[in-house]
C-alpha positions as CSV (number, residue, x, y, z in Angstrom):
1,X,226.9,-110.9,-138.8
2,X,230.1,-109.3,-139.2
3,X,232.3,-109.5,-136.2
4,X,234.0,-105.9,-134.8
5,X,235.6,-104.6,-131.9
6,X,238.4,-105.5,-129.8
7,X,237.7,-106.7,-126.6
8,X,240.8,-107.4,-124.0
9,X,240.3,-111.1,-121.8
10,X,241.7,-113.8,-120.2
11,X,242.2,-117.4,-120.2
12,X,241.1,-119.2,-117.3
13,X,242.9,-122.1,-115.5
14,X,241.1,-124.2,-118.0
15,X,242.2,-122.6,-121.0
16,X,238.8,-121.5,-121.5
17,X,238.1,-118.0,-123.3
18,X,234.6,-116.7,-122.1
19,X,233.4,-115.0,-125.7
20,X,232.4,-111.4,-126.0
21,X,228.4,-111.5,-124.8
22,X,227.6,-109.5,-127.8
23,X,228.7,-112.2,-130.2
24,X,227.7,-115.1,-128.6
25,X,223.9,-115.5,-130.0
26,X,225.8,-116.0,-133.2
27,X,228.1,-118.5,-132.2
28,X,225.3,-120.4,-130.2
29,X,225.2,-123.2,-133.3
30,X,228.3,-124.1,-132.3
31,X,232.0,-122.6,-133.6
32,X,235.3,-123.6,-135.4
33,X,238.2,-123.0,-133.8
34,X,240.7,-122.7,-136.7
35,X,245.1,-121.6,-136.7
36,X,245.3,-118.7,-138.9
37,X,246.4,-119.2,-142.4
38,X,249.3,-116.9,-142.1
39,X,250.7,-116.7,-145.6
40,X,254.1,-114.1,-144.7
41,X,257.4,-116.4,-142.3
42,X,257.3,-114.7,-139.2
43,X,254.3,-112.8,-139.1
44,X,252.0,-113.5,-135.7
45,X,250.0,-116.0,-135.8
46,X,246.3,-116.1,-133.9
47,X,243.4,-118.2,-133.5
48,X,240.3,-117.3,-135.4
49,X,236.4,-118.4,-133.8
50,X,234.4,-118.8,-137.2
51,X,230.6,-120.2,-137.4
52,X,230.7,-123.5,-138.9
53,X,228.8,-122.2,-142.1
54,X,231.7,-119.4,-142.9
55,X,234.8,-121.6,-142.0
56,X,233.0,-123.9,-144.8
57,X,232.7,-121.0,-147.1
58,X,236.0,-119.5,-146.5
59,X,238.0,-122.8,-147.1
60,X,235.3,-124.1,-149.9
61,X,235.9,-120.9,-152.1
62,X,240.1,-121.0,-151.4
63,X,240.5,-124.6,-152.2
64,X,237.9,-124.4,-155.2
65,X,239.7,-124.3,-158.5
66,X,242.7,-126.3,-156.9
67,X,243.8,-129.0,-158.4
68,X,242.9,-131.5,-155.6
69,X,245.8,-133.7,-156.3
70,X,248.6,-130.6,-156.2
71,X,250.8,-131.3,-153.1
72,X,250.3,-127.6,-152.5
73,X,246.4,-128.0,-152.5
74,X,246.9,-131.2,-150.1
75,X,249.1,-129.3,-147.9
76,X,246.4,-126.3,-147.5
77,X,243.2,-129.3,-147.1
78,X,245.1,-130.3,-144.4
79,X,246.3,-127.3,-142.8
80,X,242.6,-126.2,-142.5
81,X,241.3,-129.3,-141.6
82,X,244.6,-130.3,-139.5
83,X,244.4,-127.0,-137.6
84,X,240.7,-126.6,-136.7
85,X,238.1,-128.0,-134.1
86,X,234.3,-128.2,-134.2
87,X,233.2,-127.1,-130.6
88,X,230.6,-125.2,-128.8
89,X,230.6,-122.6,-126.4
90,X,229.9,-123.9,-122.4
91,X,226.6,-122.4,-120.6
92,X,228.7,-119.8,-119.4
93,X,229.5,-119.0,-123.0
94,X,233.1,-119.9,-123.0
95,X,234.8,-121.9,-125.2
96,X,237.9,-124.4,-124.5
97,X,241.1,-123.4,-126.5
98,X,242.8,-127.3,-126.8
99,X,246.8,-127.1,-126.6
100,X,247.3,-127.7,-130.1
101,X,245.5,-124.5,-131.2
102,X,247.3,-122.5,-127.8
103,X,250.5,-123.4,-129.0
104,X,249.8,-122.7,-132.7
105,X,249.2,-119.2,-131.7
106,X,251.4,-118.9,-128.9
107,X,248.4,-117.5,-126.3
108,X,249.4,-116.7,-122.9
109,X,247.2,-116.0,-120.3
110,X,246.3,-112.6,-121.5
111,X,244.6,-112.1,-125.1
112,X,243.0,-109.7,-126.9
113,X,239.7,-110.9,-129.2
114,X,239.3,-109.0,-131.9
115,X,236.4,-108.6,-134.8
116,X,237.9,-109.5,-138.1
117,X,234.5,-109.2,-140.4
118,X,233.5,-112.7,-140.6
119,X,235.0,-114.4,-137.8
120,X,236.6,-113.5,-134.3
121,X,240.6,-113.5,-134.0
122,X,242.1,-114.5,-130.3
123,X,245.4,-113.1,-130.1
124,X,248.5,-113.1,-127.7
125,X,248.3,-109.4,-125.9
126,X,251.4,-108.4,-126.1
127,X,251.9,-110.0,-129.6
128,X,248.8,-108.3,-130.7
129,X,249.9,-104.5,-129.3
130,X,253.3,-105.3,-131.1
131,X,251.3,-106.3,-134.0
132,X,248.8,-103.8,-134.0
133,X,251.2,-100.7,-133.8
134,X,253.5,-102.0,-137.0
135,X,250.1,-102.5,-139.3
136,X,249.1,-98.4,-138.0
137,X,252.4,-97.2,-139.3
138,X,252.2,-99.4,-142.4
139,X,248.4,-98.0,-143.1
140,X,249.3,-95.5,-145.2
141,X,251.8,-97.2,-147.2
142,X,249.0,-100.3,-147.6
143,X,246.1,-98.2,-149.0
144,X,248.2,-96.6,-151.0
145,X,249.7,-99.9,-152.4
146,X,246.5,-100.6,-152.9
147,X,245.8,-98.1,-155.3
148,X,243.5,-94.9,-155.8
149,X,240.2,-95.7,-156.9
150,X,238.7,-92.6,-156.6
């Protein structure tokens, strides 16, 4: 399933997010709750709500080829395995954001899920709008950067 939309919501008192309904027979086998792998210093940071079979894939086929004994390759394992959580989402279809991952993120009350292909993304609101309006501007500039293959 590929994961779309953006969808504003809250956190309750529990630091519980209740999921978007339309994504939640996917994530019934249970979820990963992983820090995003932000590669550029001071760009935003969210939390990202893979299935347990994609987070697998995703870090599987980045750390693949690595040299497993690189300090660079030991610092990535652990980042991805440091900065996730196996969890499921509550009969309500909620899942509970630990503090770890809320401060990782820097979510407030107020967040905006948002479909990113092959997982969900929980952001900070107002870090996401900021966010959101710089990458519009810079849409132009990326495709282009990305060449014509026309």
């Amino acid at each position: 399933m590929a994961f779309r939309g953006t969808f504003d919501h809250a956190l309750d008192a529990k630091n519980r997010l209740t999921v978007p309904a339309k994504f939640r027979a996917a994530l019934a086998d249970g979820v990963v709750l992983a820090g995003s792998p932000e590669i550029t210093p001071g760009e935003p940071r969210s939390l990202a709500v893979w299935t347990a079979e994609a987070y697998d894939a995703f870090t599987g086929s980045t750390l693949s080829g690595l040299n497993p004994l690189s300090p660079k390759a030991r610092e990535l394992k652990r980042f991805f395995f440091n900065h996730s959580l196996d969890t499921e989402l509550d009969s309500a279809g909620r899942v509970m954001i630990p503090p770890f991952l809320i401060s990782y993120a820097a979510l407030a009350k107020d967040v905006v899920v948002t479909g990113s292909g092959e997982c969900l993304e929980v952001w900070d609101r107002t870090t996401y709008s900021s966010y959101r309006d710089d990458v519009l501007a810079r849409i132009p500039d990326i495709a282009a950067s990305l060449g014509d293959t026309a």
